[in-house]
C-alpha positions in Angstrom: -31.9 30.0 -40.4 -29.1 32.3 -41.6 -30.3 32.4 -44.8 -34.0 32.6 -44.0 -32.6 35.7 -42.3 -30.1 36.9 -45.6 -33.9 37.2 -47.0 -35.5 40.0 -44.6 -36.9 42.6 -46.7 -34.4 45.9 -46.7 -37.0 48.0 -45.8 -39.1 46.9 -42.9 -42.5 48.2 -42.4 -45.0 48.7 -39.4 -47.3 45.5 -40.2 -49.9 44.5 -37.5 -51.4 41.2 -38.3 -52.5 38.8 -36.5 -49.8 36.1 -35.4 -49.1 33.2 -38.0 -49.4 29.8 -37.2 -46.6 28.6 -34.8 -44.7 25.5 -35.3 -46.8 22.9 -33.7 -45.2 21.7 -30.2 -46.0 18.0 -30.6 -43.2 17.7 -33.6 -40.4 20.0 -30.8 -41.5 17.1 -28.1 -42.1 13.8 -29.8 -39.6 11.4 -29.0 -39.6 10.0 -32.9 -36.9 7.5 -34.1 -34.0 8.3 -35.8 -36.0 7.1 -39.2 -39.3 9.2 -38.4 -37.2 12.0 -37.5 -35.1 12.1 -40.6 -38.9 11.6 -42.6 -40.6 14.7 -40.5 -37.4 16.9 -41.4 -37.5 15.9 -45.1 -41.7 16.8 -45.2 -40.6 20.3 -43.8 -38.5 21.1 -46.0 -40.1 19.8 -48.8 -43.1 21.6 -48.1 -41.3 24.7 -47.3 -39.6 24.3 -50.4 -42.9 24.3 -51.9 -44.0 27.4 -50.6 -41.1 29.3 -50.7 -41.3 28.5 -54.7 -44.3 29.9 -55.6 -44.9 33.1 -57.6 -45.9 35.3 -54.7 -42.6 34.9 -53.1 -40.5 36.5 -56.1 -41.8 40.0 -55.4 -41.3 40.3 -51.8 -37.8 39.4 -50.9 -34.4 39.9 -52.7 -33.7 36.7 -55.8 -30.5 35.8 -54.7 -31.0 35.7 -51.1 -33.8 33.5 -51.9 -32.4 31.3 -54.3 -29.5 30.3 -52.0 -32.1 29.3 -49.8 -34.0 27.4 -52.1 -30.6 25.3 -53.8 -29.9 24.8 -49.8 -33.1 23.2 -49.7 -33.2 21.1 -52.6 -29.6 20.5 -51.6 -30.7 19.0 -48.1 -34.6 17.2 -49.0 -31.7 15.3 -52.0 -29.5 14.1 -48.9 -32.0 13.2 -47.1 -33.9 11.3 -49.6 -31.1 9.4 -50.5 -30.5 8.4 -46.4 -33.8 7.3 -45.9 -35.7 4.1 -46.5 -38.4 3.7 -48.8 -41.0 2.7 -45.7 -44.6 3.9 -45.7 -44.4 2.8 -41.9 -42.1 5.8 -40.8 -45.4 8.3 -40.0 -47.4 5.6 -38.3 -48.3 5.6 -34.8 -51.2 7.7 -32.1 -49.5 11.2 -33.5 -49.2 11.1 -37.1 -46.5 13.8 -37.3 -46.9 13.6 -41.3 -50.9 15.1 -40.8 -49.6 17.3 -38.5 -46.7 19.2 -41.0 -49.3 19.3 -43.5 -51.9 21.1 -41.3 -49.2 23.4 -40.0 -48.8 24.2 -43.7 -51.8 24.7 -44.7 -52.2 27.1 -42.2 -49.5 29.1 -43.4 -51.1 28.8 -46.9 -54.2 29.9 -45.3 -52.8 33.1 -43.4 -50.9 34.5 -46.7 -54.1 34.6 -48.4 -55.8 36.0 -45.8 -53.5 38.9 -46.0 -53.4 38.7 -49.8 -49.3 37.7 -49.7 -48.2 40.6 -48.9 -44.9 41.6 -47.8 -45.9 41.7 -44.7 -47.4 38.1 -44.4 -44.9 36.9 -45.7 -42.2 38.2 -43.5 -44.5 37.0 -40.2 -44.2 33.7 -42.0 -40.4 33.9 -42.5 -39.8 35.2 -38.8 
């Protein structure tokens, strides 16, 4: 979160879009085992690795700030995929928390195009 923060933009505009896609509440309240825990956390920052790689990100906030946030990333999704099991069975079960990171996702994808990734998209996404 701190360095999520380290990559604010210096210069903050007025931006008046429309709010981005919260983190879902079922993934804050499911009581997931230790194993499905550890597997949710890795998706999310896999996929948040993901997006915070792309192109459109370069041009918005400051390289290094992002870059120690990226290598913290890689750093982390490494741990954890070492620490985990290979088991397809870990996202089973009535709440497939695996869908449900990937929809949250998407609808971040979908909300920066919306707003052409701007600066200002992508700072609602980063807040």
């Amino acid at each position: 979160l701190r360095l999520l923060q380290d990559m604010a933009p210096s210069h903050t505009q007025p931006c008046h879009l429309q709010e981005p896609p919260f983190f879902p509440d079922t993934l804050l309240r499911n009581n997931l085992h230790p194993h499905q825990a550890a597997a949710a956390a890795l998706r999310i920052l896999q996929r948040l690795f993901h997006t915070l790689s792309t192109n459109s990100t370069r041009q918005h906030w400051p390289s290094q700030a992002r870059n120690d946030l990226l290598n913290k990333l890689q750093h982390h999704i490494h741990h954890l995929e070492q620490c985990l099991p290979d088991d397809a069975t870990l996202f089973k079960g009535p709440r497939n928390t695996l869908l449900t990171i990937n929809r949250y996702f998407k609808d971040i994808h979908r909300f920066l195009h919306a707003h052409n990734h701007s600066a200002c998209a992508w700072d609602h996404v980063r807040l």
